[in-house]
C-alpha positions as a Markdown table, in Angstrom:
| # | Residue | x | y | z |
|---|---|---|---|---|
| 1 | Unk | 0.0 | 0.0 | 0.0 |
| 2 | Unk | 1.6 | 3.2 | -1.1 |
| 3 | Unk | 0.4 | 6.8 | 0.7 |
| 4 | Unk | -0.5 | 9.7 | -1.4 |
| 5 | Unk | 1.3 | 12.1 | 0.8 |
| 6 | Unk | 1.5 | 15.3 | -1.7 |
| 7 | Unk | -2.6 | 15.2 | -2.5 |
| 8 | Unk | -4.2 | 18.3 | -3.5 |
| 9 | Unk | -7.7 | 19.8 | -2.8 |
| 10 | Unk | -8.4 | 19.5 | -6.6 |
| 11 | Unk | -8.1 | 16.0 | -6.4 |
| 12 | Unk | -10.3 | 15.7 | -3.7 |
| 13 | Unk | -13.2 | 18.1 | -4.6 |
| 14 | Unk | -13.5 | 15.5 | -7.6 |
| 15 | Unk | -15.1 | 13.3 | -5.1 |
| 16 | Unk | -17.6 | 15.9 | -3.8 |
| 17 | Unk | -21.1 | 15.2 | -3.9 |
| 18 | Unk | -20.7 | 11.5 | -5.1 |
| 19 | Unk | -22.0 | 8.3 | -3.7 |
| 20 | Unk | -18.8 | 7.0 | -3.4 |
| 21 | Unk | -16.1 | 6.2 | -0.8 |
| 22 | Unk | -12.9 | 6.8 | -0.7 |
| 23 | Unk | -10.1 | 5.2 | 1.3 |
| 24 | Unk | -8.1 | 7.7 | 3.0 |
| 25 | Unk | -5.5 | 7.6 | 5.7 |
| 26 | Unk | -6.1 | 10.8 | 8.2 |
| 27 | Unk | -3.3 | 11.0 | 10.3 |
| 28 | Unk | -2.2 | 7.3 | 11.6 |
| 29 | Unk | -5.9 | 6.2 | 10.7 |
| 30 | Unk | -7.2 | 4.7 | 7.3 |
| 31 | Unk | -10.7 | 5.1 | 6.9 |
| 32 | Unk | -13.6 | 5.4 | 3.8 |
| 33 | Unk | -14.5 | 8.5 | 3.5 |
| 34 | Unk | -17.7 | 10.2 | 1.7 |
| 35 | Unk | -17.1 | 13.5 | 0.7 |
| 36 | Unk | -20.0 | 15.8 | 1.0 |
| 37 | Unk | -18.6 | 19.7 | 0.9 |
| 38 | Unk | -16.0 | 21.6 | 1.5 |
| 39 | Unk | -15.4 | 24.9 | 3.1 |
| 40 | Unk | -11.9 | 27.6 | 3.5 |
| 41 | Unk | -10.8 | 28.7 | 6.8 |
| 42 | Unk | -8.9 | 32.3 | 6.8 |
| 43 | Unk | -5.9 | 30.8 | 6.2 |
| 44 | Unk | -7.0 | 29.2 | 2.9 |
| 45 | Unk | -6.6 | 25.7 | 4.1 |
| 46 | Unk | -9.6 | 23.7 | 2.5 |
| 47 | Unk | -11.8 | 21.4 | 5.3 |
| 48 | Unk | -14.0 | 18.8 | 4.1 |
| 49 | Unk | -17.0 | 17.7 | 5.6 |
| 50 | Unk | -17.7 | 13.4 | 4.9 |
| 51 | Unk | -19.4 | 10.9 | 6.2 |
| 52 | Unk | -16.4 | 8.3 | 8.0 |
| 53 | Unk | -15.9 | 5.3 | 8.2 |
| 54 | Unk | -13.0 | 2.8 | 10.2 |
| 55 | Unk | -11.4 | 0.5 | 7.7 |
| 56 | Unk | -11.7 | -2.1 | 10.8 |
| 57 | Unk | -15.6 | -2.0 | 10.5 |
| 58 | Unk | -15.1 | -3.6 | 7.2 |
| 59 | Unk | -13.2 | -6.6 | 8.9 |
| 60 | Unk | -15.4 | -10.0 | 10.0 |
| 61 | Unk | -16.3 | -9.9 | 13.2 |
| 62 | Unk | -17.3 | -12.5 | 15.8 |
| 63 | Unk | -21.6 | -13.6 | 14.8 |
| 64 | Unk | -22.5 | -13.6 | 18.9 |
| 65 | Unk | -26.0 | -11.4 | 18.5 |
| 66 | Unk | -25.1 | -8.7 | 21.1 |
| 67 | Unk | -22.1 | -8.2 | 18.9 |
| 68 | Unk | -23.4 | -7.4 | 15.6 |
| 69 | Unk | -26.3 | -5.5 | 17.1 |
| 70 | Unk | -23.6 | -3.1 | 18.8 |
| 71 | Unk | -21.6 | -3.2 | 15.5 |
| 72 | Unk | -24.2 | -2.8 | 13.4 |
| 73 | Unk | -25.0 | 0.5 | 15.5 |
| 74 | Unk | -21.7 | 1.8 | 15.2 |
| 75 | Unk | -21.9 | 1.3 | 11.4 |
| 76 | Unk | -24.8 | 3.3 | 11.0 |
| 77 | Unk | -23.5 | 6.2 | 13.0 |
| 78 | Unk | -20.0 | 5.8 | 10.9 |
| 79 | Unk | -22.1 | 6.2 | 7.7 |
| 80 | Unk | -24.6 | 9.1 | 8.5 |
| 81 | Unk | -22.6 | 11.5 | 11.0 |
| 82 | Unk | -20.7 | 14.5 | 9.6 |
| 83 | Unk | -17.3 | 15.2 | 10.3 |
| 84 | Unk | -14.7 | 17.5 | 9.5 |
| 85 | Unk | -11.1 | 16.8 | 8.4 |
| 86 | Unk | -8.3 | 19.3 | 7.2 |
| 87 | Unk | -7.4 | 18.7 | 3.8 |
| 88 | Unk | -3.4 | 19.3 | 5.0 |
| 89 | Unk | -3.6 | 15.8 | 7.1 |
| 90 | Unk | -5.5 | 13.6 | 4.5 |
| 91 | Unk | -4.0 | 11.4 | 2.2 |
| 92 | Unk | -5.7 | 9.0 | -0.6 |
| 93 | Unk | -4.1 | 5.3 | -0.6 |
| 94 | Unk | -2.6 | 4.2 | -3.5 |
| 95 | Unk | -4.1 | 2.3 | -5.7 |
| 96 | Unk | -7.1 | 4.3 | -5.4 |
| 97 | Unk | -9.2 | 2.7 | -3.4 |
| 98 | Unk | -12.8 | 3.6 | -4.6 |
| 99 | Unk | -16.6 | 2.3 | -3.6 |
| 100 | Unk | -19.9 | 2.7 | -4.3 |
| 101 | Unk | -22.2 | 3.6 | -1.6 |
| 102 | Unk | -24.8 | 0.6 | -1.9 |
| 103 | Unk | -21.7 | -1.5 | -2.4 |
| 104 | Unk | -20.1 | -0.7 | 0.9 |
| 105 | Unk | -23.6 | -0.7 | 2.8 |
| 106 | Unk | -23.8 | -4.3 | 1.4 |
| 107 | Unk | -20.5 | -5.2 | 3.0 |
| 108 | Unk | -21.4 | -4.0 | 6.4 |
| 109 | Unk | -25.2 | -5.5 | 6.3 |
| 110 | Unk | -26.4 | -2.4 | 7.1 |
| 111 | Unk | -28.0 | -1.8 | 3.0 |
| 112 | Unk | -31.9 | -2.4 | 4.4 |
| 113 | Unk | -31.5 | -0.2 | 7.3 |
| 114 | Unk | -29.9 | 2.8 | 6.0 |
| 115 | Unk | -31.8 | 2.4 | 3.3 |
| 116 | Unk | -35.4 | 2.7 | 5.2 |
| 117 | Unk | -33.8 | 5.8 | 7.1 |
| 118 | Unk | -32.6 | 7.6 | 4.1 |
| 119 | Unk | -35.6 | 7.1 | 2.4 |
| 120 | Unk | -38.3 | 7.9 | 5.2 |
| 121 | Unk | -36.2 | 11.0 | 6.1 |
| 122 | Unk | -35.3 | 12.7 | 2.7 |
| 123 | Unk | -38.6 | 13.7 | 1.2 |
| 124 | Unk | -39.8 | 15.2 | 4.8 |
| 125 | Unk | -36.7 | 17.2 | 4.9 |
| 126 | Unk | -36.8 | 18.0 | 1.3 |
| 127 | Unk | -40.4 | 19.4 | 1.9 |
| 128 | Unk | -39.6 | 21.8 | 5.0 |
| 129 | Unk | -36.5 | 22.6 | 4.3 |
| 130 | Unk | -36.4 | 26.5 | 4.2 |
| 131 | Unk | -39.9 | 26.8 | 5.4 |
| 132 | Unk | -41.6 | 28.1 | 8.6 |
| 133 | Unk | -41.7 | 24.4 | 10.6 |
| 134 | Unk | -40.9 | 22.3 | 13.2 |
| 135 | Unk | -40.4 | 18.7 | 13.3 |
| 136 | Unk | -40.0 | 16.3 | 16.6 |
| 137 | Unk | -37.3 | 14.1 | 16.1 |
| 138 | Unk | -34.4 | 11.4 | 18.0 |
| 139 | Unk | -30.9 | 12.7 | 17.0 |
| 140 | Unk | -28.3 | 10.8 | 18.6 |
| 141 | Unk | -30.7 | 9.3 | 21.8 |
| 142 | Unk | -31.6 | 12.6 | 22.0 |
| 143 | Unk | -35.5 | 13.7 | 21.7 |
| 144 | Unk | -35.6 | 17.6 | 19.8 |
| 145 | Unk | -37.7 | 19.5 | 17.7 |
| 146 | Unk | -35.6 | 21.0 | 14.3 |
| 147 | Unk | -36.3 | 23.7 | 12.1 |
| 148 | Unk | -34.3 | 23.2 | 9.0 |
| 149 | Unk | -32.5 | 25.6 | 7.1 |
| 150 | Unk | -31.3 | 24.1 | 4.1 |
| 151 | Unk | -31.0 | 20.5 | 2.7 |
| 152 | Unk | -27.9 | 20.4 | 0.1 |
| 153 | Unk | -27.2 | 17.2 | -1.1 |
| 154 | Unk | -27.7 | 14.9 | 1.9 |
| 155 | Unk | -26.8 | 17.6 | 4.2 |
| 156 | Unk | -29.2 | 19.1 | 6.6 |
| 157 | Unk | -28.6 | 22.6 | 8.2 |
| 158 | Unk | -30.8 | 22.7 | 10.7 |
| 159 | Unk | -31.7 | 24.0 | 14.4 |
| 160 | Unk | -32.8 | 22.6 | 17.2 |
| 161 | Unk | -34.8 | 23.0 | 21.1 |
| 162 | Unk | -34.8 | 20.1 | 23.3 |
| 163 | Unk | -38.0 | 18.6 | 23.8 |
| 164 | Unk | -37.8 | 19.0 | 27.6 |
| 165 | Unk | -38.4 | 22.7 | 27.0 |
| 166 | Unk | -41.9 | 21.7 | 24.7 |
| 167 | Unk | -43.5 | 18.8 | 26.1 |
| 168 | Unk | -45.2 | 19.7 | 29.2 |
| 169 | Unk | -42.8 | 21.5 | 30.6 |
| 170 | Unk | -41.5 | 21.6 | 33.9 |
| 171 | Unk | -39.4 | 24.4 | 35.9 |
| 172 | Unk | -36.0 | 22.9 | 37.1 |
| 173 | Unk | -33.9 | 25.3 | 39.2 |
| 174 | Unk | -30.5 | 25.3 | 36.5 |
| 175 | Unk | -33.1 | 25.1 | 33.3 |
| 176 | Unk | -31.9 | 28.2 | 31.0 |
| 177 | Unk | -35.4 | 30.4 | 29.8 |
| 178 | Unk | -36.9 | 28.8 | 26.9 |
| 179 | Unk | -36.8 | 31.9 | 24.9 |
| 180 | Unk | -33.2 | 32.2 | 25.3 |
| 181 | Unk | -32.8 | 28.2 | 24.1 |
| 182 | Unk | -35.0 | 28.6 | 20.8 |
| 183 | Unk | -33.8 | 32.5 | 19.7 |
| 184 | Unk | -29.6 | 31.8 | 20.6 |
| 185 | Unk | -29.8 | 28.0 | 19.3 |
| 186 | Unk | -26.7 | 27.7 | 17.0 |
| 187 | Unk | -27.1 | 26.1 | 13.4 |
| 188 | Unk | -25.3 | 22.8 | 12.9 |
| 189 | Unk | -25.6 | 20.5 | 10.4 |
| 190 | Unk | -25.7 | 16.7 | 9.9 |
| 191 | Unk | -27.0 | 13.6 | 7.4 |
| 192 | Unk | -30.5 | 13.1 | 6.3 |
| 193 | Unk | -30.0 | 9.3 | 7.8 |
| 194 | Unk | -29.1 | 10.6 | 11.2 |
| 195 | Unk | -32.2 | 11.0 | 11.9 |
| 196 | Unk | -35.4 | 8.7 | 13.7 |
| 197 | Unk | -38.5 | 11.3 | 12.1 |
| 198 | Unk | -41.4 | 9.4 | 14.1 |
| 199 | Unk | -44.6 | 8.2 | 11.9 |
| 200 | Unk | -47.3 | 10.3 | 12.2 |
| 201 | Unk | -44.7 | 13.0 | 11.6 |
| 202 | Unk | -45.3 | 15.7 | 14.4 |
| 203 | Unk | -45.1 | 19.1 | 12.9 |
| 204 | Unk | -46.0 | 22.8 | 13.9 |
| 205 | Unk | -45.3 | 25.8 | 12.4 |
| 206 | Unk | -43.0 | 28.4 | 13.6 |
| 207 | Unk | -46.1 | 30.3 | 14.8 |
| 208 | Unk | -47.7 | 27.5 | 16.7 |
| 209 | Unk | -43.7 | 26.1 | 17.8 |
| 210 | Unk | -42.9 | 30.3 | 19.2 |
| 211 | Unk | -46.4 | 29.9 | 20.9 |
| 212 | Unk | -45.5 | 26.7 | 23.0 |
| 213 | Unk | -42.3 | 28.6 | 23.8 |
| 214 | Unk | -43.9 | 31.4 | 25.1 |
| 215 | Unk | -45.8 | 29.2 | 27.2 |
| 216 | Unk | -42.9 | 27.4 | 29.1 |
| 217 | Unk | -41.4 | 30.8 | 29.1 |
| 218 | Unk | -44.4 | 32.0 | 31.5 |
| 219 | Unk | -44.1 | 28.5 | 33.7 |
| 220 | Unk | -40.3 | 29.2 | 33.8 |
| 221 | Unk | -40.5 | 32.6 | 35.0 |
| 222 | Unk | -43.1 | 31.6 | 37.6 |
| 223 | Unk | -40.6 | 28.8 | 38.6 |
| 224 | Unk | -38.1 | 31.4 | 39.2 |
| 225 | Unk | -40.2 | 33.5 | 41.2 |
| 226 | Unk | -41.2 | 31.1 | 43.3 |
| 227 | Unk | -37.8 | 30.0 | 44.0 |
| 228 | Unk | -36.2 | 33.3 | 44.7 |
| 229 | Unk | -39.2 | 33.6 | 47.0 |
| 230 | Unk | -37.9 | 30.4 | 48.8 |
| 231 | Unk | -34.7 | 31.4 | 49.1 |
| 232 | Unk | -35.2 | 35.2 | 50.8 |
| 233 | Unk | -37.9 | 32.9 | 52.9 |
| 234 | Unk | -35.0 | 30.5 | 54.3 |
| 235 | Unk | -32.4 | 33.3 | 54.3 |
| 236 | Unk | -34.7 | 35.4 | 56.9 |
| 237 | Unk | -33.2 | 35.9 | 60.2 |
| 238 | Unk | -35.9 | 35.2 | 62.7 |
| 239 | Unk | -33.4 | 36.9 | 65.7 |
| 240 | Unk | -34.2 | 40.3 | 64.1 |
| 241 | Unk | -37.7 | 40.5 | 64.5 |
């Protein structure tokens, strides 16, 4: 195997927006790498944003059950979540090492269940990407409502509120105000398939989403109150009366 160490950017933006996979050694790692976009720091250097995955993954593992449930798992996060690597510390293996997407889902066992994600998610993010709505999702383990952005490709921009601050809410002393959590929530972005978008699809619009916000922001702010009120009660010194 012989290391591509003087690669250039042009020879990976070729790769961009393809459903292929590309075997890559990033620093001492070697991994297949899905190249989705690319963006320039100040300094010019080039940072591409893929989909990763561990050359080990690809090896034949042991068939005990718990096992292949915990490695398929891992597959499926390898395949859908973004990352970001610095163009400087990548390097294509030579021969070029190059494979289709359905391919190298097929190698894993993981086709069928990507599959059924990707195609579930991608027309419901296609249809509200852009427009005033809100969708309750599980990214990650974690339950959220997302407003998306933009959809490029099979990347989402999106933002998000935890569903803790929607669904009956409940005043906890170190909660931040609701308001504050949906208008500072910072964009991100990540891969159609990341996503579990429950059937019936739970929707609101950005209208009916700001007025279920305003409404834990009133339960909040009485939370607070009441608790400031606790604490000047237990501060009081009974000596001075």
């Amino acid at each position: 195997m012989k290391i591509c160490a003087n690669i250039s950017s042009n020879e990976l933006n070729s790769f961009l927006g393809k459903e292929v996979w590309v075997k890559c050694r990033y620093g001492t790692s070697e991994i297949y790498a899905r190249f989705l976009s690319a963006t320039s720091d100040h300094s010019g250097e080039t940072w591409y944003q893929c989909n990763a995955l561990p050359c080990s993954l690809l090896e034949p593992g042991i068939s005990h059950p718990e096992r292949q449930h915990r490695l398929t798992a891992l597959r499926l996060a390898s395949v859908s979540r973004l990352m970001e690597f610095q163009s400087s510390r990548l390097a294509l293996v030579e021969p070029e090492d190059v494979i289709a997407t359905d391919a190298l889902f097929g190698m894993m066992g993981i086709a069928g269940t990507y599959a059924v994600a990707y195609q579930h998610n991608y027309p419901i993010l296609k249809r509200i990407a852009g427009k005033p709505y809100w969708i309750y999702v599980r990214y990650h383990g974690e339950f959220m409502y997302i407003h998306v952005h933009d959809l490029a490709g099979d990347v989402v921009t999106l933002s998000a509120v935890d569903d803790d601050y929607i669904v009956d809410y409940v005043y906890r002393w170190n909660d931040k105000e609701p308001w504050e959590v949906y208008e500072n929530g910072e964009e991100f972005t990540a891969h159609v398939a990341e996503f579990v978008i429950f059937d019936p699809v739970e929707i609101f619009t950005t209208d009916e989403f700001e007025d279920l916000i305003l409404q834990s922001q009133e339960l909040w702010e009485s939370g607070r109150a009441a608790e400031e009120i606790a604490v000047d009660h237990d501060g009081f010194d009974w000596e001075d009366e």
